[in-house]
N, C-alpha and C positions, 0 to 999 in steps of 0.2 A: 504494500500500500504506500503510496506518495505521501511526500507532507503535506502537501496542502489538503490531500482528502482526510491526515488524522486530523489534521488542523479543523476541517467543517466539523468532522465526527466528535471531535471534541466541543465545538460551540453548540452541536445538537444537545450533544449529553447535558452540557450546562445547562442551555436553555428548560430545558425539561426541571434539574432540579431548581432552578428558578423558579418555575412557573409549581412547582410543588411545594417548596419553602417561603414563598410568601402568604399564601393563604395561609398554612398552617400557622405561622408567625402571629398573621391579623387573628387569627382564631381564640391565640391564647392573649393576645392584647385585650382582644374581647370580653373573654370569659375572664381575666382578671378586674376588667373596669365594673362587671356586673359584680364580681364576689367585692369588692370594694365599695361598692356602694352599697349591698344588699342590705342593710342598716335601715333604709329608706323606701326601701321594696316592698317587706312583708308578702304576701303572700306571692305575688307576682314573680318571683326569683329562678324559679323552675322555667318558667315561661320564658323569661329573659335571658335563661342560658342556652335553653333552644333557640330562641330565634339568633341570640349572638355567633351561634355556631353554625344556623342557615344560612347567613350571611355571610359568612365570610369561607369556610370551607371550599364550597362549589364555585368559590373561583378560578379552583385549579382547572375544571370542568371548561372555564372561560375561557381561560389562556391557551388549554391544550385541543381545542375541537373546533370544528367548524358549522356552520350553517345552522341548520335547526337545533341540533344539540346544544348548541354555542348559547343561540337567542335563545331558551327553554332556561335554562343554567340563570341568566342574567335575568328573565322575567323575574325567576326565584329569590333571588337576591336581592332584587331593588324590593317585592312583594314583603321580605322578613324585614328590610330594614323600614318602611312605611310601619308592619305593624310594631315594631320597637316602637318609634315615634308616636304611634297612634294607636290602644288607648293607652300605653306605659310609659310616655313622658320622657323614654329615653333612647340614643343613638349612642352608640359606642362608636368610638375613634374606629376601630378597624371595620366597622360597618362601614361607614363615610366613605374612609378609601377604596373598599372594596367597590361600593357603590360608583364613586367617580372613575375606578380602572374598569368596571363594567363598561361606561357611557363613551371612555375616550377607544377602547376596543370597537367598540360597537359602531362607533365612527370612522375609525380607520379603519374598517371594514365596507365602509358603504352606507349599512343600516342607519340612515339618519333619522327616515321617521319613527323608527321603536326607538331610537334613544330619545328624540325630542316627545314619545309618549312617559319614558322615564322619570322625564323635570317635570310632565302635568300633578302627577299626585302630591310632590312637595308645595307648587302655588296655590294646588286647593288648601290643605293644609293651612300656608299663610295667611292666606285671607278670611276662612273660618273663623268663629270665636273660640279656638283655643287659648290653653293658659297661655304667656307670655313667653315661658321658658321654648316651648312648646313652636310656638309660630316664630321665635326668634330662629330657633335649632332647625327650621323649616326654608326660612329664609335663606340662612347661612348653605346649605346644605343644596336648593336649588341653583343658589348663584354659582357654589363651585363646580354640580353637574353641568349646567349649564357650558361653564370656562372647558370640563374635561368633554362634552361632546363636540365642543369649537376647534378643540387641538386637534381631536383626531379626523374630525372632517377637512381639518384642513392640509394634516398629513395625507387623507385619502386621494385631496385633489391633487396634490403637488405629486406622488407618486403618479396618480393615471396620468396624469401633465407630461411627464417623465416617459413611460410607460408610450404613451401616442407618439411623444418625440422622437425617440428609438424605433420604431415599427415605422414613422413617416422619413427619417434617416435611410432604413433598411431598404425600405421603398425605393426612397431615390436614388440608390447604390444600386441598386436592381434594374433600376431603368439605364441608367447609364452604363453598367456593365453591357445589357443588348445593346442598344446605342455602339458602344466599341466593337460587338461582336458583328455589326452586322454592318459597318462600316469595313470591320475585316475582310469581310467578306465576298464585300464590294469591291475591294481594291484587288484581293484575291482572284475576280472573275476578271475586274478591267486586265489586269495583269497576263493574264492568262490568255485572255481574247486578243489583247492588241500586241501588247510587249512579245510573247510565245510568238504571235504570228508573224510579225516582222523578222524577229532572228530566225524562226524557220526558212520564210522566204531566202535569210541572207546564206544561211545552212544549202537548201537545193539551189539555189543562183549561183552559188560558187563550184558546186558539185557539176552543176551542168555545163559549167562554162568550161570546167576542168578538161571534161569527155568529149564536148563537141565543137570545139573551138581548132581546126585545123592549123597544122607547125605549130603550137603552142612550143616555147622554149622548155626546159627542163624546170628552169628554176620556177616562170612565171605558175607552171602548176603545182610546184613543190608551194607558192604561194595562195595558191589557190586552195589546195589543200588543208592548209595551215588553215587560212578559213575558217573552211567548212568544219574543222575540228574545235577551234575556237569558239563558233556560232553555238555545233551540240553541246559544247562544255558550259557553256550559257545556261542553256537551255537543261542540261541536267542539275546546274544551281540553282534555276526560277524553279525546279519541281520541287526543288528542297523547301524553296521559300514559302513557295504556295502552299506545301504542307503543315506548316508552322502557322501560316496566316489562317488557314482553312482549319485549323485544331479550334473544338469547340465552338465555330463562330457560326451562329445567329444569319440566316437568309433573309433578306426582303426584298421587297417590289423594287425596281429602278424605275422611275419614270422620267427621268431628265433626257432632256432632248439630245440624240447620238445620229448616229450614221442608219438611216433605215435603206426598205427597199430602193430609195430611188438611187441611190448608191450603188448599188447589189451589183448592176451590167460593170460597171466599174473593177471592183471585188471581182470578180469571175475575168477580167481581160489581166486582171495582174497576177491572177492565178495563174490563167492560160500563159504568159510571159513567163514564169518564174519558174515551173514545170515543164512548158516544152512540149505539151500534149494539148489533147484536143478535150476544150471545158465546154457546153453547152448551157445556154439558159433559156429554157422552156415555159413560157406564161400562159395558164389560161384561165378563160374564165370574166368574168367582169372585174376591172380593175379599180378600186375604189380608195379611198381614202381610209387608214386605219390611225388604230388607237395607236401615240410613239410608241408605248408602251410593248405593243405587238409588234409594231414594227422593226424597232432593235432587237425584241429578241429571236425575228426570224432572219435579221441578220447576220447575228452574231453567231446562229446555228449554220449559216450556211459558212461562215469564214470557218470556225471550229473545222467543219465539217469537211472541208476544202482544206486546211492546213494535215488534217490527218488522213487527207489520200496522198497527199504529196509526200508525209514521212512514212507509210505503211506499206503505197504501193504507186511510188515513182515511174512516170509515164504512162501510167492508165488513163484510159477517158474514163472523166468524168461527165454525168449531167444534172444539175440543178433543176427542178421545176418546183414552181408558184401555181397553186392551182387554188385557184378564187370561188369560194363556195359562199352561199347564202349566212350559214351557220359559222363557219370556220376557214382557214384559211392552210392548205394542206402541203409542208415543206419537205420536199424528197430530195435527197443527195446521194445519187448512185456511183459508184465506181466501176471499170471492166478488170480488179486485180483480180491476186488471188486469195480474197478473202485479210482476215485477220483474226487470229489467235485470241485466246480469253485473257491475257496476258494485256494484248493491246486495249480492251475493254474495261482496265482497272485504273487508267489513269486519271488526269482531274477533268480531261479534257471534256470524258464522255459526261462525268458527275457534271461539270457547269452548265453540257445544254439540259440536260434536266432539270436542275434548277432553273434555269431561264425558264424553261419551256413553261414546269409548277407555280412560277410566280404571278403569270398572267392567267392560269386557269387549265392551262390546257399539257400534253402530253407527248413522250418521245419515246420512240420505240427503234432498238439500231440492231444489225446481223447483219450474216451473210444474207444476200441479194438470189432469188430466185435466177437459174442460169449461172451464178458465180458471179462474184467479186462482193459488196459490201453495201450494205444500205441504213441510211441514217434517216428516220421519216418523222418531222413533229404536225400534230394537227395543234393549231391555237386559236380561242374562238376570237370572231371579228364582233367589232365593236365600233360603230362611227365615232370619230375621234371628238367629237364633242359630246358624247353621251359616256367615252370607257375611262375619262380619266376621272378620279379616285374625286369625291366630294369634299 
């Protein structure tokens, strides 16, 4: 066991004989004030040494319980120190206390209305025609219940006070943690999307220029080379990155204004350039105005999409088609390789168009291609761009 856990277990222990030794204390304070006065009592002394020991006793009861137990215990207690007061003329010291550690418990619990019923019986009291000892010792006795249910309601607020401030603290820690994550995670996908795609480009540019550049000199491809190994070694650091940025972090919607379809014929001619094969872009359908929203992210699945025929299966044709549906708008990225391994399906590549694709609603499903080679296909629903952006 740790120190600090003997350290609780020891303030538990204490607490407990605290909460046992002070009643008992008030108890015999009690029962010595009644035998000290019994001179004065006459027959009433039996009576008085009961209640002075209902009173004070089942305090322990007070201290150590909760809820109904707690408030039943306290009923009793303020109930025997009233009848002391009332009809026997007398309160004993450890009644008093006991009574005012009742009302300030009972406060710093919350219970305000049963202690503020507590102080009613001593003002009736007061005001009554009782003797004078009597309504003085009534007096006395409310004002201090009174002062002990003030303290501990006002302990009760200052802890919830406390208590709200920590949980609206925790709150805000919680929001701003997402916030970072999903910030991450943004930067993560722009990364990935733009940065990944350029060094790849500069990776097969240098590689093709190496192979099909006629007389190239010796060195000029030993330069070339060097490149293209350069560009990968990039490119196997940004995975590292991405996977540290990508640890833990939080997805959301992008909806800032980026590169969409009208881009795309663009996108596919520097494809076409960078690879050295045959890219095609296929539209059909009615061409209409989409949410950015959808828009980028049927971009950004066709670049992905496009950067991983180029690393997977160099010089394949590929083709792109946009097909324009009522409901949805349906993005196919075909290749003529040979295929790709479950291996090449684990990177972050495939994960981001998914995530794109999940963010705006809709769906991405990749394999091999009926016939051979690889097929990437997202459906995303359309949305007129003044009705899909977010309210």
């Amino acid at each position: 066991m740790s120190v600090s856990a003997l350290g609780r277990a020891g303030f538990v222990a204490a607490s407990r004989r605290a909460a046992l030794a002070a009643p008992v204390t008030l108890a015999v304070l009690a029962l010595s004030e009644v035998l000290l006065r019994r001179a004065d009592l006459g027959s009433g002394l039996a009576a008085l040494l009961l209640l002075a020991l209902a009173s004070t006793l089942p305090l322990a009861l007070v201290l150590g319980s909760k809820g109904p137990a707690r408030n039943a215990t306290a009923v009793a207690i303020s109930a025997s120190c009233v009848l002391s007061l009332v009809p026997f003329g007398m309160l004993t010291l450890g009644g008093i206390v006991a009574q005012l550690v009742c009302l300030y418990v009972l406060g710093r619990a919350g219970a305000t209305a049963l202690g503020g019923l507590f102080v009613l019986p001593y003002v009736v009291i007061a005001l009554a025609g009782h003797e004078e000892p009597t309504r003085i010792a009534a007096v006395l006795v409310a004002t201090l219940a009174s002062a002990a249910a003030a303290t501990g309601i006002a302990h009760h607020v200052r802890s919830t006070a406390l208590a709200h401030s920590v949980t609206e603290q925790a709150f805000a820690d919680t929001l701003l943690e997402h916030a970072a994550r999903g910030e991450r995670a943004r930067i993560a996908r722009e990364l990935h999307d733009v940065v990944a795609h350029h060094i790849s480009m500069i990776a097969v540019q240098a590689e093709t220029a190496r192979l099909t550049t006629p007389g190239l000199p010796a060195e000029g491809a030993t330069r070339l080379l060097a490149i293209g190994d350069t560009a990968r070694s990039a490119l196997t650091e940004m995975r590292r990155l991405l996977g540290v940025l990508r640890e833990d972090a939080h997805t959301g919607v992008q909806r800032r204004p980026q590169p969409g379809l009208g881009q795309l014929m663009e996108l596919v001619d520097e494809s076409r350039d960078a690879a050295g094969s045959r890219t095609r872009l296929i539209v059909s359908g009615p061409v209409g105005t989409l949410d950015p929203g959808v828009e980028v992210t049927a971009y950004r699945i066709v670049q992905e999409a496009l950067t991983n025929a180029r690393r997977h299966a160099p010089g394949a044709a590929v083709d792109v088609e946009l097909r324009y549906g009522d409901a949805d708008l349906a993005v196919r990225v075909r290749d003529n390789g040979p295929g790709r391994s479950a291996a090449h399906d684990s990177g972050h590549g495939l994960l981001g168009m998914r995530e794109r694709a999940a963010t705006v609603g809709g769906t991405l499903h990749t394999g091999p291609a009926p016939g051979g080679g690889f097929l990437v296909e997202a459906r995303l629903p359309v949305a007129p761009a003044d009705e899909g952006a977010p309210a």
